[in-house]
C-alpha positions in Angstrom: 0.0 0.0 0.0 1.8 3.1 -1.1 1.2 6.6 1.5 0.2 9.3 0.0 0.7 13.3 2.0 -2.0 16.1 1.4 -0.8 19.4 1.6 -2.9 21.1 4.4 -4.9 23.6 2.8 -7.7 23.0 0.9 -8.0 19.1 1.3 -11.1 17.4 -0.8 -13.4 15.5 1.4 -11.9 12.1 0.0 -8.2 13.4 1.3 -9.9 14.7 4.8 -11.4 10.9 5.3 -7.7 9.5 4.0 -5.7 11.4 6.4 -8.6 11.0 9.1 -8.6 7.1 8.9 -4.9 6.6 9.1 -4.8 8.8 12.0 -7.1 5.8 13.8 -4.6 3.2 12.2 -5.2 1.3 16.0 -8.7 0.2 15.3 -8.8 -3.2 13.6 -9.1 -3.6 9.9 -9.6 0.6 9.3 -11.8 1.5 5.9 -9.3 4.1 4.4 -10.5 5.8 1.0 -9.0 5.3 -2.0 -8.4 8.7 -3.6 -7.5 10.1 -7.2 -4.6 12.0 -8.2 -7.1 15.4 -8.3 -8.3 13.7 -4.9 -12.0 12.3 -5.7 -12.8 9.6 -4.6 -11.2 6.4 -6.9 -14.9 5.0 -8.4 -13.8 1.5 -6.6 -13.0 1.0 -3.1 -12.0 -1.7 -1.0 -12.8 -3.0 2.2 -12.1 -6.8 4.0 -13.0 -9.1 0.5 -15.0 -6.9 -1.0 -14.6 -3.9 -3.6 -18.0 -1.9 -4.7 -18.4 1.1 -6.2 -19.0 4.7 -5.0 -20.0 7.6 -6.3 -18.8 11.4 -6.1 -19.0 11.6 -2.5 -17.7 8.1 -1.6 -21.2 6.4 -0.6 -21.3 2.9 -1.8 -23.6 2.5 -4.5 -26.6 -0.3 -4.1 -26.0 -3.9 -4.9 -22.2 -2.9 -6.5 -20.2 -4.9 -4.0 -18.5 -7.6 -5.2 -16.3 -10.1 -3.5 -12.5 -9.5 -4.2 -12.4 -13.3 -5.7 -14.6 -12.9 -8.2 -12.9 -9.9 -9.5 -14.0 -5.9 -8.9 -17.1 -4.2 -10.0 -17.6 -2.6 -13.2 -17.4 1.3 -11.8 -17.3 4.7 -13.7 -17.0 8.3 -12.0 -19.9 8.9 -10.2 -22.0 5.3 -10.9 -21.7 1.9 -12.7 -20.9 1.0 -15.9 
C-alpha cells in the first residue's frame, strides 16, 4: 500500500477521510479511502473481501459490491458502468 501526503490547505473530502482514517490506524481492519490524483474519490474502493463502487461523495452505490475473488465491479466516476 503506497502513503500518500496532502498538503494542508484546501483538502477534498476524500483526502480529509484518508488522512482521518490513518490517524485511527489502532482500530482493527480501518476502511481508508482510496483517492485520485485530483483527490476524488477512486470509483472502486475496497474493504475486507470486498470492492464496490461509490460515487462522487464516496457512498457505496446499491448492490455494487462484489467479493474480491470474483474480480472488482464494473465502476465509472460517479456510478456503474
Amino acid at each position: 500500500m503506497r502513503t500518500v501526503h496532502f498538503a494542508a490547505a484546501a483538502l477534498t473530502p476524500c483526502q480529509k477521510e484518508y488522512q482521518e482514517r490513518l490517524r485511527s490506524w489502532l482500530l482493527p481492519g480501518p476502511y481508508i479511502p482510496r483517492c485520485t490524483l485530483n483527490g476524488k474519490y477512486d470509483p472502486v474502493q475496497c474493504q475486507g473481501f470486498y470492492c464496490y463502487c461509490v460515487n462522487e461523495h464516496g457512498v457505496e452505490l446499491v448492490e455494487s459490491r462484489v467479493d474480491m475473488t470474483e474480480g472488482q465491479p464494473k465502476c465509472k466516476a460517479g456510478g456503474m458502468e
